[in-house]
N, C-alpha and C positions, 0 to 999 in steps of 0.2 A: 428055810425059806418056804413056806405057805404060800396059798392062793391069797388068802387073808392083805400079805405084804403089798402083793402088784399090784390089788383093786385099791390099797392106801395109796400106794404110791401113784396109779394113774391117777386118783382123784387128785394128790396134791397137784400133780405136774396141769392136769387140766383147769384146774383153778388158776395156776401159773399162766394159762395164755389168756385165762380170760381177764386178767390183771393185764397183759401185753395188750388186746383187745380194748379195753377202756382204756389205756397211755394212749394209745396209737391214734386213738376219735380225739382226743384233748390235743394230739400236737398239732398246729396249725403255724400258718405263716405268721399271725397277729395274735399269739397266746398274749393271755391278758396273765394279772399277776393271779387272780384265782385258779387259772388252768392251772399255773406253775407250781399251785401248793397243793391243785388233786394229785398232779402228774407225781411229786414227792410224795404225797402220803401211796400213794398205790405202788409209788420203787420200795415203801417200807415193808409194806406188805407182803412183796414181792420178796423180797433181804428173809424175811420171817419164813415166808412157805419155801425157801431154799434152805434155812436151815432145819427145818420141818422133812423134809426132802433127806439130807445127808443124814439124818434120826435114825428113818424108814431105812435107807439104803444101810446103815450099819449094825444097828440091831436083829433086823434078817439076814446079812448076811449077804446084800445084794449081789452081784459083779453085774459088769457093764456087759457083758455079754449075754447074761441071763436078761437084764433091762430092755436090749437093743433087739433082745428074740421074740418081744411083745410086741402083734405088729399096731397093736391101739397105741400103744407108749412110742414106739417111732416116729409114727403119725404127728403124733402131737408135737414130739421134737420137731419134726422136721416143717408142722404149719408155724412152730415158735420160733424158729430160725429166719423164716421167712418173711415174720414179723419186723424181728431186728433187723433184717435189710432195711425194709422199709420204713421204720422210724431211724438209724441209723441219716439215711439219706435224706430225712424230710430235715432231725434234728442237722445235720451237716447245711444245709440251704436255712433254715434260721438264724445258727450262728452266723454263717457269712455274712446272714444281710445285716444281722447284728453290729457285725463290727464294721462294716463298709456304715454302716449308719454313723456309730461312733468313730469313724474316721472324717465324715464329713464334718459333723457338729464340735470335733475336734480344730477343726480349719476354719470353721465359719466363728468360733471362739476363738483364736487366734487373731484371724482380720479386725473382727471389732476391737480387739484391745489393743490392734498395733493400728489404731484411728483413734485412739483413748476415748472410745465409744462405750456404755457402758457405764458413768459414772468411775472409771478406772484411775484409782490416784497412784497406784504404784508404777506406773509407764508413764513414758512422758516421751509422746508420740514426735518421730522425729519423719521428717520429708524429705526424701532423695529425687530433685527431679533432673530431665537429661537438661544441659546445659545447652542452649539454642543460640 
C-alpha cells in the first residue's frame, strides 16, 4: 500500500459525491422525465467509480481500517452519508405523492367507467338508488 493508492482512491471516492451532489440538485418534488434520465445516467456512473473503487481497494491491499485512518477519506464518507439521508428522504416524499397521485387517478378511472362515461362499451353502467 503506497501513498500513490489513498490519493487514487480519495480521488475516486470524491468524484463519488460529487456524482451524489448533481443526483441530489436533479431530485425535486416535480422531476420531469429528463431529470429522471440524468439522475440514471449519474447512478451509472456512480455503479462504475464503485467498481473502480473495490480495484483500488484490492490491488493495494486496502483494509477498511487503513481507509477509515484518512481523515480526508472520512470526511468525504461521512459528507456522502449525509447526502443519502437526504436524497433518501426527498426520494421517500416523491414516491408517496407518486402513488397517492396514482391512487386518486385510479378512483377517478373507476367513477367514470362505473357512469359508462368515457365511450366505455365493456360496462354496462347499472344504478342502485335508495327506495323512497
Amino acid at each position: 500500500m503506497g501513498k500513490d493508492d489513498l490519493t487514487k482512491f480519495r480521488a475516486v471516492v470524491d468524484e463519488m459525491k460529487s456524482i451524489m451532489e448533481r443526483q441530489n440538485t436533479l431530485i425535486a418534488d416535480d422531476m420531469d422525465e429528463e431529470a429522471l434520465q440524468k439522475f440514471a445516467v449519474l447512478s451509472e456512473e456512480w455503479d462504475h467509480l464503485a467498481r473502480v473503487i473495490d480495484r483500488i481497494r484490492d490491488a493495494a491491499e486496502l483494509d477498511i481500517a487503513t481507509l477509515m485512518s484518512d481523515s480526508e477519506i472520512l470526511l468525504l464518507i461521512k459528507d456522502m452519508n449525509d447526502k443519502v439521508i437526504i436524497m433518501n428522504e426527498k426520494l421517500h416524499r416523491i414516491s408517496l405523492q407518486t402513488s397517492i397521485g396514482m391512487e386518486s387517478a385510479r378512483k377517478q378511472q373507476t367513477a367514470v367507467r362505473s357512469y359508462g362515461g368515457m365511450n366505455s362499451m365493456d360496462y354496462v353502467s347499472l344504478y342502485f338508488d335508495k327506495k323512497q
